[in-house]
N, CA, C and O atoms as a Tinker XYZ file with bonds, in Angstrom:
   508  protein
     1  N      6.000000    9.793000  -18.278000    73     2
     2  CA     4.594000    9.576000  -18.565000    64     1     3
     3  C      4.026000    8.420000  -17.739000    63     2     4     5
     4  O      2.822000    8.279000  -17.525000    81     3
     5  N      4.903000    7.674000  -17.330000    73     3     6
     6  CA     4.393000    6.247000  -16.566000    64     5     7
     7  C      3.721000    6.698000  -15.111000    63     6     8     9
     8  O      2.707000    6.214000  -14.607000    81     7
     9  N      4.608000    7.813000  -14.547000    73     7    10
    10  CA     4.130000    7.857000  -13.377000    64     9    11
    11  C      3.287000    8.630000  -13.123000    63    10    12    13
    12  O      2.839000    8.801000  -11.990000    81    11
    13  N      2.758000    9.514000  -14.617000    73    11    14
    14  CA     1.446000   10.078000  -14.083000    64    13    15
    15  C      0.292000    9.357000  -14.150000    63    14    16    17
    16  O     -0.705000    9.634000  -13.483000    81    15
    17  N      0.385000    8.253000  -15.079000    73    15    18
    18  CA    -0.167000    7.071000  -15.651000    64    17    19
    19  C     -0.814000    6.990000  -13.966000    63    18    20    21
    20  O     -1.826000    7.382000  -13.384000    81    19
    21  N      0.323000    6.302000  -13.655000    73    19    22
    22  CA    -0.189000    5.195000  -12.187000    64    21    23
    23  C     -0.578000    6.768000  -10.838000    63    22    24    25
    24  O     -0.990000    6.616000   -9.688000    81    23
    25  N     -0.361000    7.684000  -11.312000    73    23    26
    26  CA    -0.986000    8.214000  -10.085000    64    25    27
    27  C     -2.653000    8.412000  -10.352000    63    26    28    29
    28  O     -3.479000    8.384000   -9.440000    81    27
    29  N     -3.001000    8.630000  -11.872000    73    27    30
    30  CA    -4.337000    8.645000  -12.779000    64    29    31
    31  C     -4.661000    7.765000  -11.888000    63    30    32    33
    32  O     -5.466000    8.103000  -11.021000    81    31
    33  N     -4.127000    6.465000  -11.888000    73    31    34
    34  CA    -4.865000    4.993000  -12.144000    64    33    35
    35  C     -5.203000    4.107000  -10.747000    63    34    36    37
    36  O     -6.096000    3.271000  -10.611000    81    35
    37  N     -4.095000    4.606000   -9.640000    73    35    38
    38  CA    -4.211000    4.183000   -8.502000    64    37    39
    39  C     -4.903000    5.292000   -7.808000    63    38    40    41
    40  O     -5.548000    5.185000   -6.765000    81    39
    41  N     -4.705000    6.341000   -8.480000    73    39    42
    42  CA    -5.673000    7.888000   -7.084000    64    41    43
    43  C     -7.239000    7.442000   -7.243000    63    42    44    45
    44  O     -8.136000    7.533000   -6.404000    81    43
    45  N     -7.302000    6.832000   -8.839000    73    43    46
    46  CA    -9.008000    6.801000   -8.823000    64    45    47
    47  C     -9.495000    5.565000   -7.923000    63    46    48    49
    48  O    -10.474000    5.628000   -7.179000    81    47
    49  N     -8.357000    3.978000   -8.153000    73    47    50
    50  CA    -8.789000    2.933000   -7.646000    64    49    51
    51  C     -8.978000    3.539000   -5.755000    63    50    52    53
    52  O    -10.097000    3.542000   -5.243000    81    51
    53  N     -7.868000    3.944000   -5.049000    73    51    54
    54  CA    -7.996000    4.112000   -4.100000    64    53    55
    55  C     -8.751000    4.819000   -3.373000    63    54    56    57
    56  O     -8.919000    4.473000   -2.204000    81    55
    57  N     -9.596000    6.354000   -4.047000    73    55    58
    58  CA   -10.266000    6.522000   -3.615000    64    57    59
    59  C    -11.930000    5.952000   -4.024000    63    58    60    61
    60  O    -12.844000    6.015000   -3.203000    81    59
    61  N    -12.058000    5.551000   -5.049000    73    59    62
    62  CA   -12.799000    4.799000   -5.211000    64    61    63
    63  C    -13.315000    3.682000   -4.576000    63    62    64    65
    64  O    -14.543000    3.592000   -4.564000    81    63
    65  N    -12.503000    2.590000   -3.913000    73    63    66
    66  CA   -12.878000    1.857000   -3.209000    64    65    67
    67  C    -12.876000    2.653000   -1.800000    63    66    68    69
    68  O    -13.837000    2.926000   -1.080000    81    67
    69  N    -12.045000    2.829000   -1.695000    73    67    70
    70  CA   -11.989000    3.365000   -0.362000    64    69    71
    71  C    -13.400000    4.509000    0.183000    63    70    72    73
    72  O    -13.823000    4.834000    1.293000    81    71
    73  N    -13.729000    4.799000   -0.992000    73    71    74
    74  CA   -15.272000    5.611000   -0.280000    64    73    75
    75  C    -16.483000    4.348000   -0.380000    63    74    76    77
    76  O    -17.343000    4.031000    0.442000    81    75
    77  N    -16.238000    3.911000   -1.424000    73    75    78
    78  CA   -17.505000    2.397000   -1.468000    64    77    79
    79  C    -17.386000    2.112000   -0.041000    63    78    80    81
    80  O    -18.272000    2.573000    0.678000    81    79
    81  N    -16.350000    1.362000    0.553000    73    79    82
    82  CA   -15.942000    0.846000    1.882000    64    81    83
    83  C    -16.594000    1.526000    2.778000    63    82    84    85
    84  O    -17.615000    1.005000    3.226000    81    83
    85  N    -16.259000    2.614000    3.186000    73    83    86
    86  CA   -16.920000    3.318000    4.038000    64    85    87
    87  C    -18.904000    4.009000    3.536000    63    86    88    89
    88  O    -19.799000    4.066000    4.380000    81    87
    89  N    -19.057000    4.339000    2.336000    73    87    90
    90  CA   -20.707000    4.006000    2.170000    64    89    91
    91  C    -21.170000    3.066000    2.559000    63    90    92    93
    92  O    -22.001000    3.033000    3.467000    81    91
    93  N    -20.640000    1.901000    1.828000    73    91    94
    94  CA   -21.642000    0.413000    2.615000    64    93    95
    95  C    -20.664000    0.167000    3.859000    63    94    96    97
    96  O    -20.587000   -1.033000    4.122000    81    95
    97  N    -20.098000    0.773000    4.474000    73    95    98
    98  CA   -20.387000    0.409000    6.239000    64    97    99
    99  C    -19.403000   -0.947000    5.880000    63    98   100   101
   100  O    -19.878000   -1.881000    6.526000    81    99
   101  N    -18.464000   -1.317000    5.261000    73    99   102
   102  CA   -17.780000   -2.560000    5.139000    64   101   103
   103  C    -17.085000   -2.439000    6.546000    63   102   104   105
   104  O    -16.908000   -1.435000    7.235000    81   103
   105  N    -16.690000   -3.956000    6.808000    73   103   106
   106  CA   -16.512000   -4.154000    8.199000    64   105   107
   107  C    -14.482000   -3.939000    7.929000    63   106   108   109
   108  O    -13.793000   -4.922000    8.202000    81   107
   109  N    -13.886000   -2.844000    7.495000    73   107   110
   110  CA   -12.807000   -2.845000    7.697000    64   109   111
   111  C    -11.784000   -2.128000    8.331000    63   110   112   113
   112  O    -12.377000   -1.106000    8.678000    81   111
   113  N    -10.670000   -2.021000    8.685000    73   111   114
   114  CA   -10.002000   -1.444000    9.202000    64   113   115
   115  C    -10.298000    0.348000    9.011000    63   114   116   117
   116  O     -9.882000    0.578000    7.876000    81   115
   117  N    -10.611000    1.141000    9.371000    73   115   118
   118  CA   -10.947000    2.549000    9.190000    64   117   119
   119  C     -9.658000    3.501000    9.019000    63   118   120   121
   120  O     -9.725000    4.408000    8.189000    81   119
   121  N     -8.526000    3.326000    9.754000    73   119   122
   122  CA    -7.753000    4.009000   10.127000    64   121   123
   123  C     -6.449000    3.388000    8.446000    63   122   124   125
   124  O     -5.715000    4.231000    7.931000    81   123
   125  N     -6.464000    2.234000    8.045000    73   123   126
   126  CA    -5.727000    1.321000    6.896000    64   125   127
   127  C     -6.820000    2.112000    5.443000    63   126   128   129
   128  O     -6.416000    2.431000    4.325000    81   127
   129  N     -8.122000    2.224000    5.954000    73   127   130
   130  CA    -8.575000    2.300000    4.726000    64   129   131
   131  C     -8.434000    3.701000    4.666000    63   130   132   133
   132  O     -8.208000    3.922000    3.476000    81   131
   133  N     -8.441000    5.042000    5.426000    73   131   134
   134  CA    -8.362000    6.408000    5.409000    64   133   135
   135  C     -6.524000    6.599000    4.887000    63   134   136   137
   136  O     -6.307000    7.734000    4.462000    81   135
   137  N     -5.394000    5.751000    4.881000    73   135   138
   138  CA    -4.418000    5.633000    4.348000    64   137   139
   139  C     -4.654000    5.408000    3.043000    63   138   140   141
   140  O     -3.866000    5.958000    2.274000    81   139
   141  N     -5.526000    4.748000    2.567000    73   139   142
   142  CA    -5.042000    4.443000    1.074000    64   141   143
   143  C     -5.947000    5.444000    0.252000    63   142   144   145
   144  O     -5.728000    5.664000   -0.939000    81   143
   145  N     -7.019000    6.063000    0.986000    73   143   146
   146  CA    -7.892000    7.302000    0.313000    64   145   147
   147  C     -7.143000    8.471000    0.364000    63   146   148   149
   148  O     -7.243000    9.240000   -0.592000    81   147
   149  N     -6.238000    8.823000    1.514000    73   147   150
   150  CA    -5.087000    9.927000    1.343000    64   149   151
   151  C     -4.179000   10.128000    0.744000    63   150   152   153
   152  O     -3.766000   11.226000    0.373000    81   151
   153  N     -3.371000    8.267000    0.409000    73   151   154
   154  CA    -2.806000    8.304000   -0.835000    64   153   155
   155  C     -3.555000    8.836000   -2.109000    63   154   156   157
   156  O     -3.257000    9.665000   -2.969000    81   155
   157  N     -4.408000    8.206000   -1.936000    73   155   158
   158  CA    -5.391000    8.158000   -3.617000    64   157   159
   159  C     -5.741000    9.555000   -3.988000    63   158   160   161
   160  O     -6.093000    9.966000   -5.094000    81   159
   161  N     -5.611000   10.111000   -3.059000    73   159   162
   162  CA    -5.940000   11.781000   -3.252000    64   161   163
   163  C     -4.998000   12.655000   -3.080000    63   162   164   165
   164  O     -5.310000   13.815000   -2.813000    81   163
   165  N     -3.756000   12.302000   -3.188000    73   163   166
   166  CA    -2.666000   12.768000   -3.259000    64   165   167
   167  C     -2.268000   12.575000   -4.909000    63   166   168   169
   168  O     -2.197000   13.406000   -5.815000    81   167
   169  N     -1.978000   10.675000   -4.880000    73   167   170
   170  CA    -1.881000   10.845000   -6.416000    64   169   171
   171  C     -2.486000   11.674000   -7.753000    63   170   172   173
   172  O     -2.043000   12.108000   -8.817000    81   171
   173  N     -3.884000   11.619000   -6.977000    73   171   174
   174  CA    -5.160000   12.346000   -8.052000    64   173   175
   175  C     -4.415000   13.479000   -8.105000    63   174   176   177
   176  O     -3.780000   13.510000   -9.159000    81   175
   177  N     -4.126000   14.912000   -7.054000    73   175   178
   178  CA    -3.876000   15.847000   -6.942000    64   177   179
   179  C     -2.711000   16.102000   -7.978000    63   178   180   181
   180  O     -2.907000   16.823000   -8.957000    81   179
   181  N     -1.499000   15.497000   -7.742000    73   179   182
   182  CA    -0.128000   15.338000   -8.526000    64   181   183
   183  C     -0.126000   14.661000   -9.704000    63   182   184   185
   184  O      0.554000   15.262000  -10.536000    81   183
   185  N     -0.612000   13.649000  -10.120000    73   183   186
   186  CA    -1.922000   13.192000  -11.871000    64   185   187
   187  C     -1.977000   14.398000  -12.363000    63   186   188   189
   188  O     -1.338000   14.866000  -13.305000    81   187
   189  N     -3.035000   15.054000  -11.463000    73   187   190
   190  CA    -3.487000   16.424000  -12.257000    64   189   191
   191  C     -3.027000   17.833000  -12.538000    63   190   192   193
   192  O     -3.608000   18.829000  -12.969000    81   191
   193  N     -1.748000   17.578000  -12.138000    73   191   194
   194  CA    -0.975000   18.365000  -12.347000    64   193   195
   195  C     -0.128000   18.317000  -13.559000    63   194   196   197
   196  O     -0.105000   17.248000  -14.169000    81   195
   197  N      0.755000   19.570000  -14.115000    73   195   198
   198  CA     0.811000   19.238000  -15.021000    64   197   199
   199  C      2.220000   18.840000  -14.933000    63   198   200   201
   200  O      2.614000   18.619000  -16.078000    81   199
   201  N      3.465000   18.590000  -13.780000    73   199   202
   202  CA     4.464000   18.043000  -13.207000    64   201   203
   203  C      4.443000   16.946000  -13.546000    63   202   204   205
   204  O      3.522000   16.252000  -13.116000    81   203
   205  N      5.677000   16.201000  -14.662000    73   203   206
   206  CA     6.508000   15.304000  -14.557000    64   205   207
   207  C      6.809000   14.618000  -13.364000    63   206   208   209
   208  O      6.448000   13.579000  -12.810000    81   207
   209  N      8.145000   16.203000  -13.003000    73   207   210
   210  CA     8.776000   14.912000  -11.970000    64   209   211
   211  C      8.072000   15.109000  -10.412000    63   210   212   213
   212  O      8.518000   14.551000   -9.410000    81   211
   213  N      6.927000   15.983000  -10.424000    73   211   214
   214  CA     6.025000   15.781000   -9.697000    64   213   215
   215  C      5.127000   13.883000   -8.767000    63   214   216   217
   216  O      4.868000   13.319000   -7.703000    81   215
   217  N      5.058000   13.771000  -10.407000    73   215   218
   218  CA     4.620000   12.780000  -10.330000    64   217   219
   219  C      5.696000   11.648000  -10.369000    63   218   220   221
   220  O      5.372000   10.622000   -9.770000    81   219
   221  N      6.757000   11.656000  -10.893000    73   219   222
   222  CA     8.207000   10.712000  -10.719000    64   221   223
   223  C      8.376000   10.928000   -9.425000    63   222   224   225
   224  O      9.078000   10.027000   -8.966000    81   223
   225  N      7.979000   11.909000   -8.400000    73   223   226
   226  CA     8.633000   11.619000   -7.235000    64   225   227
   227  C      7.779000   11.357000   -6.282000    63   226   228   229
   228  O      7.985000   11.069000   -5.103000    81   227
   229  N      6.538000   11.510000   -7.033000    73   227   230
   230  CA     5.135000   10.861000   -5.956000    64   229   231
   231  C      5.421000    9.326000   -5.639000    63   230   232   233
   232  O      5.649000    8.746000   -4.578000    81   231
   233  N      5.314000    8.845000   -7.079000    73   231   234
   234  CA     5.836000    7.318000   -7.620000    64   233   235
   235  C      6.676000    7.225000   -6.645000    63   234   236   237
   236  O      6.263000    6.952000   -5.518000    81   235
   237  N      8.079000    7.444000   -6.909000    73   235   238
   238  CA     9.146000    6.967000   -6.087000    64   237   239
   239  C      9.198000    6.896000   -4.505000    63   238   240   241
   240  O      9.846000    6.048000   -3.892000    81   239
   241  N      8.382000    7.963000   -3.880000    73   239   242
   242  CA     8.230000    8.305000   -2.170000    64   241   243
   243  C      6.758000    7.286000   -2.265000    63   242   244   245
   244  O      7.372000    6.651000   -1.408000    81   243
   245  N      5.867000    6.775000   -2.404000    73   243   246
   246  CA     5.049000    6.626000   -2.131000    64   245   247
   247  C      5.195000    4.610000   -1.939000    63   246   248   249
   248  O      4.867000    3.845000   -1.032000    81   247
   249  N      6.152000    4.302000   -3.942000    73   247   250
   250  CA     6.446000    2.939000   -3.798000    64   249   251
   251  C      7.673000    2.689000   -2.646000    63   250   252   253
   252  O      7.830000    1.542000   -2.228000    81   251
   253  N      8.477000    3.708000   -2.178000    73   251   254
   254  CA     9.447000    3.137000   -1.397000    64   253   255
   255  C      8.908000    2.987000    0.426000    63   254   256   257
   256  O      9.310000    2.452000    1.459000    81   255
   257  N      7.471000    4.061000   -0.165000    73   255   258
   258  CA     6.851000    3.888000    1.300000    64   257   259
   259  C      5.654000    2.480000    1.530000    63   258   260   261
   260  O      5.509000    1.959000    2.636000    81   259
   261  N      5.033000    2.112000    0.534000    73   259   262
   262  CA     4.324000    0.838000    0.844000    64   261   263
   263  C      4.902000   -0.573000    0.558000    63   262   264   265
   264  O      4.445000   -1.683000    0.831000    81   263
   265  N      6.368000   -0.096000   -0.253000    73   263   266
   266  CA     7.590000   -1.334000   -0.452000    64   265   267
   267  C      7.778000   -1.607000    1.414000    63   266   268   269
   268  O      7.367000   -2.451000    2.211000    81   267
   269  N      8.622000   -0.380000    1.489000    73   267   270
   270  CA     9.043000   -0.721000    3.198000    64   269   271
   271  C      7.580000   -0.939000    4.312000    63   270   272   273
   272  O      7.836000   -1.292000    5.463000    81   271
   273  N      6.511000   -0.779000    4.030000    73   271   274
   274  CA     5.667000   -0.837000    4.887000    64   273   275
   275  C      5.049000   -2.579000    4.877000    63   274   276   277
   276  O      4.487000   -3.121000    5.829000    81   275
   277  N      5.344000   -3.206000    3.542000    73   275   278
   278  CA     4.705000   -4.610000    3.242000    64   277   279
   279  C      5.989000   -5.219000    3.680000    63   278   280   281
   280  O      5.679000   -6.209000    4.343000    81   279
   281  N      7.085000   -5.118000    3.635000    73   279   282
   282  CA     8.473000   -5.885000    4.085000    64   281   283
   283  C      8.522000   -6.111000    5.397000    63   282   284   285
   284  O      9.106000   -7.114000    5.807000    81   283
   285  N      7.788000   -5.023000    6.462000    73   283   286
   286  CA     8.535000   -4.937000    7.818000    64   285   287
   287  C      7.071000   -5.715000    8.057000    63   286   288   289
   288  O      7.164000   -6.474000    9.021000    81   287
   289  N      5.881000   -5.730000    7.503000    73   287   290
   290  CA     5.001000   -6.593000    7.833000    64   289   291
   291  C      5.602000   -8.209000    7.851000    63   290   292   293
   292  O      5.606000   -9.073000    8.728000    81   291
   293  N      5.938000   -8.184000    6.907000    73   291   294
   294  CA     6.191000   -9.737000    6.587000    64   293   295
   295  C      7.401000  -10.160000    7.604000    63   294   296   297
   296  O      7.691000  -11.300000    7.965000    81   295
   297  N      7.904000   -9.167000    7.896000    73   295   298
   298  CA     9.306000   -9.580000    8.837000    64   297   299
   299  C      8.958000   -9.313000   10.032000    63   298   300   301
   300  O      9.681000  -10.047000   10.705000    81   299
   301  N      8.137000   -8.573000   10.910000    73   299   302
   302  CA     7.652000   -8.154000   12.191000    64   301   303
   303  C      6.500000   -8.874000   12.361000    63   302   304   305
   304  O      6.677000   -9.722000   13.236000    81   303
   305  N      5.274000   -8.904000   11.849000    73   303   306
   306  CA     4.430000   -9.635000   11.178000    64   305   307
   307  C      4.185000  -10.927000   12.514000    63   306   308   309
   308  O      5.265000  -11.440000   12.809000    81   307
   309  N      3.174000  -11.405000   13.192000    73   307   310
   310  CA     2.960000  -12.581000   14.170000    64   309   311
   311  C      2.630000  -13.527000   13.037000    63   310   312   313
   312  O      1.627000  -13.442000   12.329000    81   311
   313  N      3.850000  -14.695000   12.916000    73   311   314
   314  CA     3.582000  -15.931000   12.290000    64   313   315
   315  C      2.409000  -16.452000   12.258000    63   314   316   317
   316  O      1.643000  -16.806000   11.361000    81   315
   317  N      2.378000  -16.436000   14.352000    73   315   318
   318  CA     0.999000  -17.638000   14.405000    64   317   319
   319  C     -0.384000  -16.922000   14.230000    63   318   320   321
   320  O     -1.391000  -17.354000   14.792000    81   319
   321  N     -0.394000  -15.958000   13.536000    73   319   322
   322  CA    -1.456000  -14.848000   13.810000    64   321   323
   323  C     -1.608000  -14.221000   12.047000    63   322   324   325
   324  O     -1.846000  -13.106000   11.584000    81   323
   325  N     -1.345000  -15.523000   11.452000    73   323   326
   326  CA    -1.429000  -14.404000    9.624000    64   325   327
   327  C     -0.486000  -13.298000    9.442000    63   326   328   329
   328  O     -0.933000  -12.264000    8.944000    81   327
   329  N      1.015000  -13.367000    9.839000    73   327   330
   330  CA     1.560000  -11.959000    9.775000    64   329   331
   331  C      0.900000  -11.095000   10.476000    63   330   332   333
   332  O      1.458000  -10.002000   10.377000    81   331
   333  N     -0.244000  -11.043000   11.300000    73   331   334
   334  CA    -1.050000   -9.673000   12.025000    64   333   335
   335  C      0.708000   -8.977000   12.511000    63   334   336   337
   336  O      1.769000   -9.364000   13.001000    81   335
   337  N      0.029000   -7.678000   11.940000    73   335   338
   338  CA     1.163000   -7.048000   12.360000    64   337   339
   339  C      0.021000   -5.390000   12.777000    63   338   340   341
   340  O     -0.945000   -4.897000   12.195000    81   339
   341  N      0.904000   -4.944000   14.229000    73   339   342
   342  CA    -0.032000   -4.004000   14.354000    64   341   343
   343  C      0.944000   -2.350000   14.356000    63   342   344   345
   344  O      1.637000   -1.872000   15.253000    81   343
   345  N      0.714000   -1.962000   13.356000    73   343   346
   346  CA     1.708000   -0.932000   13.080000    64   345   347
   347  C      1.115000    0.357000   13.249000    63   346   348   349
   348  O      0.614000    0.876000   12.252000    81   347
   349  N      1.087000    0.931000   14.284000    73   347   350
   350  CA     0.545000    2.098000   14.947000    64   349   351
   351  C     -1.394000    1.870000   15.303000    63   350   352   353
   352  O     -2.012000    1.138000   16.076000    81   351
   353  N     -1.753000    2.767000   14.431000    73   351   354
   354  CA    -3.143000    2.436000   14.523000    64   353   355
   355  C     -3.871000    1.331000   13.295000    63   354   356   357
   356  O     -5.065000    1.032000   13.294000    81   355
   357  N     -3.103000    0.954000   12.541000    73   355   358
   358  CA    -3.206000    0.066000   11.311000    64   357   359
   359  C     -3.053000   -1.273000   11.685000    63   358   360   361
   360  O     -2.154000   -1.560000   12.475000    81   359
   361  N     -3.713000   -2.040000   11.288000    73   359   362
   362  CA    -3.993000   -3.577000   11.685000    64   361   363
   363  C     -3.634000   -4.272000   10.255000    63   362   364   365
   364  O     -4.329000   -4.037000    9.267000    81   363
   365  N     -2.449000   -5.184000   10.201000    73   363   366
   366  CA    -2.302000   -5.268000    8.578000    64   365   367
   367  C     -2.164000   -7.263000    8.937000    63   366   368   369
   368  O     -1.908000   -7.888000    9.966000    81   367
   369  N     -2.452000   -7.654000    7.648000    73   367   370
   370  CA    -2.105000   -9.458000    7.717000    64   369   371
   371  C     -1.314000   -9.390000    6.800000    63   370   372   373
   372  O     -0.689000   -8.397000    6.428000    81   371
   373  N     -1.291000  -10.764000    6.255000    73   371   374
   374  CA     0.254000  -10.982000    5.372000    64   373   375
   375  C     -0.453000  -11.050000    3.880000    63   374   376   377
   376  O      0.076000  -11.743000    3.011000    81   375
   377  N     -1.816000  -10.216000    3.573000    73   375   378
   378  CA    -2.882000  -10.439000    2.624000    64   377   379
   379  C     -1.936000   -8.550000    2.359000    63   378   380   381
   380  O     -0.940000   -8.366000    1.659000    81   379
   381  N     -2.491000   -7.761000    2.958000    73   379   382
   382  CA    -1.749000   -6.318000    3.277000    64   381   383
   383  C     -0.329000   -6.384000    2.961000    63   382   384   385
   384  O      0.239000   -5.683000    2.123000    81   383
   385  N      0.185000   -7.254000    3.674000    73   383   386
   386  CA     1.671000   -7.288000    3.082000    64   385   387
   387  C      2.296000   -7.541000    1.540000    63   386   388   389
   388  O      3.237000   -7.095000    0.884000    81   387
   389  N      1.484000   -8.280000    1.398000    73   387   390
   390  CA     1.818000   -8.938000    0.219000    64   389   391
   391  C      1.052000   -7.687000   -0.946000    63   390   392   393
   392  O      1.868000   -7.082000   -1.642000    81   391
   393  N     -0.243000   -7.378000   -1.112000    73   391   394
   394  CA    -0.298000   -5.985000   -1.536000    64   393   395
   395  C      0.374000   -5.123000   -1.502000    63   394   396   397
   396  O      0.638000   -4.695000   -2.626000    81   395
   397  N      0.973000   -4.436000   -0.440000    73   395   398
   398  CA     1.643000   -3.213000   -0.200000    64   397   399
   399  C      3.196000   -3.632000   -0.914000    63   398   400   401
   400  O      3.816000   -2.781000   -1.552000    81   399
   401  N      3.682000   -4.899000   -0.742000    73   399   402
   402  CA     4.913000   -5.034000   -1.357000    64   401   403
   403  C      4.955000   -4.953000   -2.757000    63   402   404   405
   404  O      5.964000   -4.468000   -3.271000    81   403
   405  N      3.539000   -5.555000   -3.835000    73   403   406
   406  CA     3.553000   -5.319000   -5.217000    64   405   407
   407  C      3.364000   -3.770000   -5.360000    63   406   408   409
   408  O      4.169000   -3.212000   -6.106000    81   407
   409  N      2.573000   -3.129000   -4.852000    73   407   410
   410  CA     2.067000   -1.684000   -5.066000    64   409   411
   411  C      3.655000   -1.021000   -4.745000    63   410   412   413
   412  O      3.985000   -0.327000   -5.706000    81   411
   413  N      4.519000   -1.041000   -3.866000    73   411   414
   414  CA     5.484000   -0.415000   -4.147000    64   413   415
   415  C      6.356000   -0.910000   -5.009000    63   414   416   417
   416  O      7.240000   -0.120000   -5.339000    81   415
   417  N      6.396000   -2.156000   -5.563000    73   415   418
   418  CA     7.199000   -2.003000   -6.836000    64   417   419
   419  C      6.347000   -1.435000   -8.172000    63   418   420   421
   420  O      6.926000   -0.648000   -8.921000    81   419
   421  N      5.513000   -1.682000   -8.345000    73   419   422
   422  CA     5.084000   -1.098000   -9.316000    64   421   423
   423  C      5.325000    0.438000   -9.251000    63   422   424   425
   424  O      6.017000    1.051000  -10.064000    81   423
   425  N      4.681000    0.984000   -8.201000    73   423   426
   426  CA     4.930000    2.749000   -8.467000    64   425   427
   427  C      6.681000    2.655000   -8.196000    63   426   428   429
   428  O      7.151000    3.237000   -9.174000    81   427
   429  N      7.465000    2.335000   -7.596000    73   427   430
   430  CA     8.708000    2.421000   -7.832000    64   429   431
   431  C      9.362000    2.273000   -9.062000    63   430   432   433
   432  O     10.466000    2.741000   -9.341000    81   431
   433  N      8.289000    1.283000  -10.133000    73   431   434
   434  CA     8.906000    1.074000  -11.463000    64   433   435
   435  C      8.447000    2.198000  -12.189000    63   434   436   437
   436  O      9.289000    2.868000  -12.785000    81   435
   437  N      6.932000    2.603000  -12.254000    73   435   438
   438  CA     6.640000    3.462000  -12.711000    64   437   439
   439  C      7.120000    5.030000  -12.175000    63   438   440   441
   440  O      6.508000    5.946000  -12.726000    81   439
   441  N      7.950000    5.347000  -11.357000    73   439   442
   442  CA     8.415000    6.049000  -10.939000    64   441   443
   443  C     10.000000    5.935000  -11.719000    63   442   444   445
   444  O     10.349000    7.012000  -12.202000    81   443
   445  N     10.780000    5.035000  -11.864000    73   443   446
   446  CA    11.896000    4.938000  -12.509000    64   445   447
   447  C     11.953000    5.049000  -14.236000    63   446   448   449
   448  O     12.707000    5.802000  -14.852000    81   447
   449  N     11.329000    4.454000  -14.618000    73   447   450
   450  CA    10.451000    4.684000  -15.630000    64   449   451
   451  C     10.089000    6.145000  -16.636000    63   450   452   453
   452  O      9.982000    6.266000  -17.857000    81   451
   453  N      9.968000    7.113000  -15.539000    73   451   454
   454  CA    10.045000    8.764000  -16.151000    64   453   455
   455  C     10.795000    9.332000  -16.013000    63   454   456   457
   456  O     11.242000    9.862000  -14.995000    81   455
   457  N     11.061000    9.341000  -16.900000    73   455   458
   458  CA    11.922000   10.429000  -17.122000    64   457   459
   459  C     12.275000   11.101000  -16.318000    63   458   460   461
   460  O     11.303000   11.372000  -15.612000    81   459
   461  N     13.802000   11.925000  -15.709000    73   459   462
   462  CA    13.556000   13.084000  -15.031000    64   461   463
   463  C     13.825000   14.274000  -16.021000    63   462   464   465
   464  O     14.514000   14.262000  -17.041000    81   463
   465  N     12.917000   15.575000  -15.317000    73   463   466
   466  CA    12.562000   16.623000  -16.525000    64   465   467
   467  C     13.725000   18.008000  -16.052000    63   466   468   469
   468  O     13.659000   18.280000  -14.853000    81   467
   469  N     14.439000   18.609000  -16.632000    73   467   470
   470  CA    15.238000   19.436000  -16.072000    64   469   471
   471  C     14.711000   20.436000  -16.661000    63   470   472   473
   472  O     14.384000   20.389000  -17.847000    81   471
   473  N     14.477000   22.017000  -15.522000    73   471   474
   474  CA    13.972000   22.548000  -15.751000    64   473   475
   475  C     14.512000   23.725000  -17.090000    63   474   476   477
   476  O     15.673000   23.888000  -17.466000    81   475
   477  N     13.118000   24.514000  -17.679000    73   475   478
   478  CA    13.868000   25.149000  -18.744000    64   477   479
   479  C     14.451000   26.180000  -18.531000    63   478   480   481
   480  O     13.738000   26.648000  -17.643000    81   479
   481  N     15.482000   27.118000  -18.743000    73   479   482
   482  CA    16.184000   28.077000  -18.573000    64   481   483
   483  C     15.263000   28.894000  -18.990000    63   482   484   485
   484  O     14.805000   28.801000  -20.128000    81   483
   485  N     14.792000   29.977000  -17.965000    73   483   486
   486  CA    14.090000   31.609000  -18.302000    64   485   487
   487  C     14.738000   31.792000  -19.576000    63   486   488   489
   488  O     15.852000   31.367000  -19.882000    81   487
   489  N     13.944000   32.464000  -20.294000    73   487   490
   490  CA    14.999000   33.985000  -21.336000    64   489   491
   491  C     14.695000   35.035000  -20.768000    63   490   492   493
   492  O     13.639000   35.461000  -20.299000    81   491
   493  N     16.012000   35.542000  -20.870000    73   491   494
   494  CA    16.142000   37.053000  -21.024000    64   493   495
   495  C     15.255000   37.821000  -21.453000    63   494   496   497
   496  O     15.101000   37.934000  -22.669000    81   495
   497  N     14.296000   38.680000  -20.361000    73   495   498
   498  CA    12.889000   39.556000  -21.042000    64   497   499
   499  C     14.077000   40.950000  -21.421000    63   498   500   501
   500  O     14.622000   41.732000  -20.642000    81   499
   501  N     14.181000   40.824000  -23.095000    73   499   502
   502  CA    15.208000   42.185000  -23.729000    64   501   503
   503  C     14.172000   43.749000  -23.690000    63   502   504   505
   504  O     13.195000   43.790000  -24.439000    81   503
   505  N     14.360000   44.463000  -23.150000    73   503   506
   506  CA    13.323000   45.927000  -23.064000    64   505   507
   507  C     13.862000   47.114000  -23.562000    63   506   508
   508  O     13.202000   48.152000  -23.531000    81   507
């Protein structure tokens, strides 16, 4: 139940801000902020589903993907430059890092957290 929780809760925050951002024309990264609206609409999608471990494994792939994405910031990351770290087309500081490292523990917790659901055995249709 946790991890449909946080896909509810982060699909709405992310796309939520993430369209504000781009309505008012905010001066931010485009290519960082279209990442976290694809997440956010992924989670929404798998939320709304009616999948468990759907959502246990959104959680788990998603926190082990912005866990490792805030770590290699902070470790690749230009000291003299705020952590600027420039990771493909994404422009991240050590503000990004430090976000992306809580956001993957949390959905990693909330991903550990549910249960896994084993599926139910068909019956026998008797005719």
């Amino acid at each position: 139940m946790a991890a449909k929780l946080a896909c509810w809760i982060f699909g709405v925050l992310f796309v939520g801000i993430g369209l504000v951002l781009i309505l008012r024309g905010a001066d931010v990264d485009p290519y960082h902020n279209l990442l976290h609206v694809a997440t956010g609409l992924v989670m929404l999608g798998v939320g709304a589903s009616r999948s468990a471990s759907a959502a246990r494994a959104c959680c788990l792939g998603f926190g082990a993907f912005y866990l490792a994405l805030g770590g290699l910031g902070m470790v690749l990351g230009d000291p003299s430059l705020d952590r600027l770290w420039q990771a493909g087309p994404l422009s991240l500081d050590v503000g990004d890092h430090g976000f992306h490292v809580v956001l993957g523990l949390i959905l990693l917790a909330s991903g550990a957290l549910t249960k896994r659901t084993m599926p139910r055995p068909r019956q026998a249709v008797r005719g």
